[in-house]
C-alpha positions as CSV (number, residue, x, y, z in Angstrom):
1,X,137.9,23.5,-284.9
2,X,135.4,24.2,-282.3
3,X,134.5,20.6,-281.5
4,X,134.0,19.4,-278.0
5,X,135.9,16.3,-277.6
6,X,135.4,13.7,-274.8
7,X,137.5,10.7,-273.5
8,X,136.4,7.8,-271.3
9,X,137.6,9.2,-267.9
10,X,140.3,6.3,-266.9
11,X,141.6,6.7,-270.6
12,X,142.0,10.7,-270.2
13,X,144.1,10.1,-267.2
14,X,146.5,7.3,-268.7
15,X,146.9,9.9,-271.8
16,X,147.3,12.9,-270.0
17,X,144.4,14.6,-270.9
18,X,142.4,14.3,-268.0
19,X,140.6,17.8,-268.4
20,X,139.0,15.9,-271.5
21,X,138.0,12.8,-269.2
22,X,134.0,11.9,-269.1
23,X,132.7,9.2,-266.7
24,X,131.6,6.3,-269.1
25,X,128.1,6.7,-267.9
26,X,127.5,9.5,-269.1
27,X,130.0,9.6,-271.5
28,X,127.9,8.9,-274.8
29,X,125.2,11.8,-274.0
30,X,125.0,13.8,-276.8
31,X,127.6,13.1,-278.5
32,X,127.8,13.3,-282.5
33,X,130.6,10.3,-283.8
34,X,132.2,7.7,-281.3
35,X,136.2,7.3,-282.3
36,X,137.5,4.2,-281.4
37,X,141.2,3.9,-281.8
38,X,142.7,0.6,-281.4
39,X,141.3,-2.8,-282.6
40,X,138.5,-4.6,-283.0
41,X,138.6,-5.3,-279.1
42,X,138.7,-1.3,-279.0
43,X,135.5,-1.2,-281.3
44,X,133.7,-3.7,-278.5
45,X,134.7,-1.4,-275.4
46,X,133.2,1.6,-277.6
47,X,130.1,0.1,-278.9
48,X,129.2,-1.0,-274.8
49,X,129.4,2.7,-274.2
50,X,127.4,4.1,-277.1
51,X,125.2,2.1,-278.7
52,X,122.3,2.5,-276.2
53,X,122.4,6.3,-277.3
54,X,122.5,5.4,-281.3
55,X,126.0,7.4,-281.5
56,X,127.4,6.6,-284.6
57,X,130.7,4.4,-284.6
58,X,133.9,5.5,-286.3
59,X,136.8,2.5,-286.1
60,X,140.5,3.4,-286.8
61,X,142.7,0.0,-287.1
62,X,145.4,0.7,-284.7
63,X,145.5,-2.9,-283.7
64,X,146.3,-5.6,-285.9
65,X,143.4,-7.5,-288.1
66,X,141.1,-4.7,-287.4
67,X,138.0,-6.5,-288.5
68,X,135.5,-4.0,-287.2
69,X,137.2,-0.4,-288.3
70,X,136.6,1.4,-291.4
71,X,139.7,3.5,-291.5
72,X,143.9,2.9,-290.9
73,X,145.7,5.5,-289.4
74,X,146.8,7.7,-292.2
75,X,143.1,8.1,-293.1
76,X,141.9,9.5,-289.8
77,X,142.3,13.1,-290.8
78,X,140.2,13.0,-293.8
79,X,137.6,10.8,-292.3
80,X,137.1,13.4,-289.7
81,X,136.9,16.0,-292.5
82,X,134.0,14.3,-294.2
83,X,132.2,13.0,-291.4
84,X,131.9,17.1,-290.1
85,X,131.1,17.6,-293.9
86,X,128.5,14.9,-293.6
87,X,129.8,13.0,-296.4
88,X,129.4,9.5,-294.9
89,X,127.1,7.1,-294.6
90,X,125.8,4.8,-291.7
91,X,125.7,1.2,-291.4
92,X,123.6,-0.8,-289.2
93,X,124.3,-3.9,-287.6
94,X,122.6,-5.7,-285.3
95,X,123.4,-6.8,-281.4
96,X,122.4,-9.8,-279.5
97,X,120.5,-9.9,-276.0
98,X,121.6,-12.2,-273.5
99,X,119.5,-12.8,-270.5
100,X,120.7,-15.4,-267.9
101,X,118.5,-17.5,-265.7
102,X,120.6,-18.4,-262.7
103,X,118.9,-17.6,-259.4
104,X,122.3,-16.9,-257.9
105,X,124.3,-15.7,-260.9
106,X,126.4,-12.5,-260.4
107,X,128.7,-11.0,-262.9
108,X,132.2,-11.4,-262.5
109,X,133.9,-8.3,-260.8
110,X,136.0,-8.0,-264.2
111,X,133.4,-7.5,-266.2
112,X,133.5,-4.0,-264.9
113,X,130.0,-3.3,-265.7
114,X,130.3,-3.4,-269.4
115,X,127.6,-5.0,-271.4
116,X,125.4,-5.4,-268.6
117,X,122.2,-3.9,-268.5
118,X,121.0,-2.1,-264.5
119,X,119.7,-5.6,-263.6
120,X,123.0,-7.4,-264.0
121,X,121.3,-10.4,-265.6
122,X,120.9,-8.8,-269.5
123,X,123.8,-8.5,-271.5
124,X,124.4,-7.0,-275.2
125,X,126.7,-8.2,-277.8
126,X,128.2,-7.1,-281.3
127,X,129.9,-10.3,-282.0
128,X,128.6,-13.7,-279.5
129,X,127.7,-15.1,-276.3
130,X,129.7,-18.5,-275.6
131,X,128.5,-20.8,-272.8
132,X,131.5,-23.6,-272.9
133,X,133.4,-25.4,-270.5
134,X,135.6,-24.4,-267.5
135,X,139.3,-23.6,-268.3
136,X,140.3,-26.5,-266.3
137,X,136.8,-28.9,-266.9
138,X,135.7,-31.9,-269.6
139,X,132.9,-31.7,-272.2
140,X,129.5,-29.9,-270.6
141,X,125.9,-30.8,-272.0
142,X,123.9,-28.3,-273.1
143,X,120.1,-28.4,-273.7
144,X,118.9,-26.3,-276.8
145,X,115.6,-25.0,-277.3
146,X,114.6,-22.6,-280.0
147,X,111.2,-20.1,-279.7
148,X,110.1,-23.0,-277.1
149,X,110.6,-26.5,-278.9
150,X,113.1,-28.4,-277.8
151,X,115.9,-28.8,-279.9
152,X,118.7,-31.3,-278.8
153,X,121.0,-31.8,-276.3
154,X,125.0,-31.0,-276.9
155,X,127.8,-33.1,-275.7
156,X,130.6,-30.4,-276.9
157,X,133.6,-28.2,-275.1
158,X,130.9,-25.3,-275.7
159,X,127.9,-23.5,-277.8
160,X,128.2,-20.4,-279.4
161,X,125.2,-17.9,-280.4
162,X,126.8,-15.2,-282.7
163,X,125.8,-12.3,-284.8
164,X,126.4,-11.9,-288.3
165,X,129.3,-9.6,-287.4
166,X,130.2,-12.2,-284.9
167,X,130.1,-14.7,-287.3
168,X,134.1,-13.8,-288.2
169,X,135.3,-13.8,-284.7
170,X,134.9,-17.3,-282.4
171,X,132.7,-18.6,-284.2
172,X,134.6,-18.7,-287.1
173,X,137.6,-20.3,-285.3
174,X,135.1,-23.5,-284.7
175,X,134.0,-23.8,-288.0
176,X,131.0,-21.5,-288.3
177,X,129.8,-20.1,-291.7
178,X,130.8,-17.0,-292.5
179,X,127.5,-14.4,-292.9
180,X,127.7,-10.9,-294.5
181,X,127.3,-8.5,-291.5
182,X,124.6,-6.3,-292.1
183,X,122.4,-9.4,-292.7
184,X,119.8,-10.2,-289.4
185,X,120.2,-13.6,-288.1
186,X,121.4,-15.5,-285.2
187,X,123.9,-18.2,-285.9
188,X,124.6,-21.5,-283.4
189,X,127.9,-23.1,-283.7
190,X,129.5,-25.5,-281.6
191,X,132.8,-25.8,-280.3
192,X,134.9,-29.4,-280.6
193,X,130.8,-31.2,-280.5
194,X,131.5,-35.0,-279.0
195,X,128.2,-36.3,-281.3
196,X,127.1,-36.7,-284.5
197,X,125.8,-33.5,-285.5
198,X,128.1,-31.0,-285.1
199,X,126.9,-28.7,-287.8
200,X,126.5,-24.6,-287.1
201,X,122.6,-23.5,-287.2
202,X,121.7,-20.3,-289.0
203,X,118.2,-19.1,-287.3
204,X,115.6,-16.6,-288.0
205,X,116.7,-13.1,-286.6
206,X,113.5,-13.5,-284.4
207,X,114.4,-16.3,-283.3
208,X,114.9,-17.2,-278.8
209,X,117.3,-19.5,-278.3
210,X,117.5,-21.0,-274.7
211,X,121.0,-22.7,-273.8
212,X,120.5,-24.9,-269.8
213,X,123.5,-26.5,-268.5
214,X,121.6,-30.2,-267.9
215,X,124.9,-32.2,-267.1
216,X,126.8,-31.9,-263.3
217,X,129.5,-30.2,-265.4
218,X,129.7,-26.3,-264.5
219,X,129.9,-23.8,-267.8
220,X,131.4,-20.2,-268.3
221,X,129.2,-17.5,-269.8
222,X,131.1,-15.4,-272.2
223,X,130.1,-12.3,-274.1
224,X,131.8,-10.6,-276.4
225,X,135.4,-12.5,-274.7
226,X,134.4,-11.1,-271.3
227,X,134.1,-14.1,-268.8
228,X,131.0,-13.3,-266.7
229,X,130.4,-16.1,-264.4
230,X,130.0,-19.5,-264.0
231,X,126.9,-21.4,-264.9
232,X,125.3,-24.6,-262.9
233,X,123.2,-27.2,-263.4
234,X,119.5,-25.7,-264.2
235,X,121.1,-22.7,-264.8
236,X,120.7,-21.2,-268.6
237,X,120.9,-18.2,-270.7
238,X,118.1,-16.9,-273.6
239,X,119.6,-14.9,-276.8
240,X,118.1,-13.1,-279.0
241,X,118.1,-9.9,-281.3
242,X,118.2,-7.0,-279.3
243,X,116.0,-4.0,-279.5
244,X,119.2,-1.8,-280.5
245,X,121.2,-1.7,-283.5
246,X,124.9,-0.4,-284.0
247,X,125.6,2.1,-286.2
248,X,129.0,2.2,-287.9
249,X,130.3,5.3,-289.9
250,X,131.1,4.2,-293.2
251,X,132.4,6.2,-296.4
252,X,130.9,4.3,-299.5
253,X,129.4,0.7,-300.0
254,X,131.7,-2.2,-297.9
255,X,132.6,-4.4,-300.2
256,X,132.0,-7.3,-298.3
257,X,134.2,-9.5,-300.6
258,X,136.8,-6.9,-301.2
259,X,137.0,-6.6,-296.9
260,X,137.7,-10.6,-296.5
261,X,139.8,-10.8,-299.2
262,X,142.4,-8.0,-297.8
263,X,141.4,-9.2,-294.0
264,X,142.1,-12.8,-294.4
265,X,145.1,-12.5,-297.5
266,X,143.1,-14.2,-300.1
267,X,144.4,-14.0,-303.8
268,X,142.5,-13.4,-306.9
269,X,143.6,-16.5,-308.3
């Protein structure tokens, strides 16, 4: 139809279509929609390449829950038809910043660069950052402090700082509340807490909240399910809102109700 289409360039390769390939750095220049086809982990890969340009986001569910996409295969066609007809509409969600203090932190080598801003110590996420313990370790402790003030300590297997969006993947798993996802906030749940208090926090969307390892325990810093390194005592990370949004193509109000009903196989009754 006259449409330029790109691929991420490893992707063109591994389907054959390598004239289509684009190297992912410069892969989101200029480009009008985003089509991520896979699941939800597919909508994460496409939102580290395109959301610093504002390209919209189109998600088709070839995976399996498919939280994060709009559209299932057999709609793909039309969708395409009305998003070049500019019958769609565009939803914005917000991303969390993650900036690590660790004098000699260094992403891991599998991160392969996503998330990671040129300084390799700022990282964006759609769903959470997670700073818990090693695969093989005990309980870490974990000093909060929010805009400053210190908070509390956490005995727990790990703390998790989500978006709304987020607020249906890991964090849900431990408990968290669930939080319509075009809302602004930053919610702070913890994972399998040994105290007292072991109740999920739902902060200001302005909020900073500072996360130090203050135990010998090591921790693993997480974002968005990509391990990125290991934390140490002293060590800690800040989240908060990030400057950018994402912005996901969507044909007609989300019915946020409708979405977790069919998602999670609730019944009417």
């Amino acid at each position: 139809r006259g449409h330029e289409v790109r691929l991420p360039l490893r992707d063109a390769g591994i389907a054959g279509l390598s004239s289509l390939g684009s190297p992912e750095e410069t892969f989101a220049r200029g480009l009008d929609v985003a089509v991520s086809l896979g699941g939800d982990g597919t909508v994460l890969r496409t939102v580290d390449m395109v959301a610093a340009e504002g390209v919209p986001l189109m998600g088709v569910n070839v995976g399996q829950l498919g939280y994060l996409t709009e559209v299932e295969p057999q709609g793909l066609r039309m969708a395409l038809k009305r998003f070049l007809a500019g019958s769609y509409e565009v939803e914005e969600r917000m991303l969390l910043q993650v900036t690590v203090d660790a004098p000699s932190f260094e992403a891991s080598p599998d991160a392969d660069g996503r998330h990671s801003s040129p300084d390799a110590r700022s990282f964006q996420a759609l769903n959470e950052a997670v700073l818990e313990k090693t695969p093989m370790g005990h309980t870490v402790r974990l000093g909060v402090s929010i805009d400053g003030e210190t908070f509390t300590p956490y005995a727990a297997d790990g703390l998790i700082v989500a978006t709304p969006t987020g607020s249906t993947a890991y964090a849900f798993s431990a408990r968290g509340p669930i939080v319509e996802p075009t809302h602004r906030c930053l919610l702070m749940t913890p994972v399998s807490p040994h105290m007292l208090f072991d109740r999920s926090l739902v902060l200001a969307p302005a909020a900073r909240v500072r996360i130090e390892v203050v135990g010998d325990r090591s921790a693993t810093l997480s974002v968005d399910g990509h391990n990125l390194g290991t934390l140490g005592r002293g060590d800690a990370v800040t989240c908060t809102a990030a400057p950018l949004s994402v912005r996901f193509v969507t044909f007609g109000p989300r019915d946020f109700l409708r979405i977790l009903k069919t998602k999670f196989g609730l019944s009417d009754r």
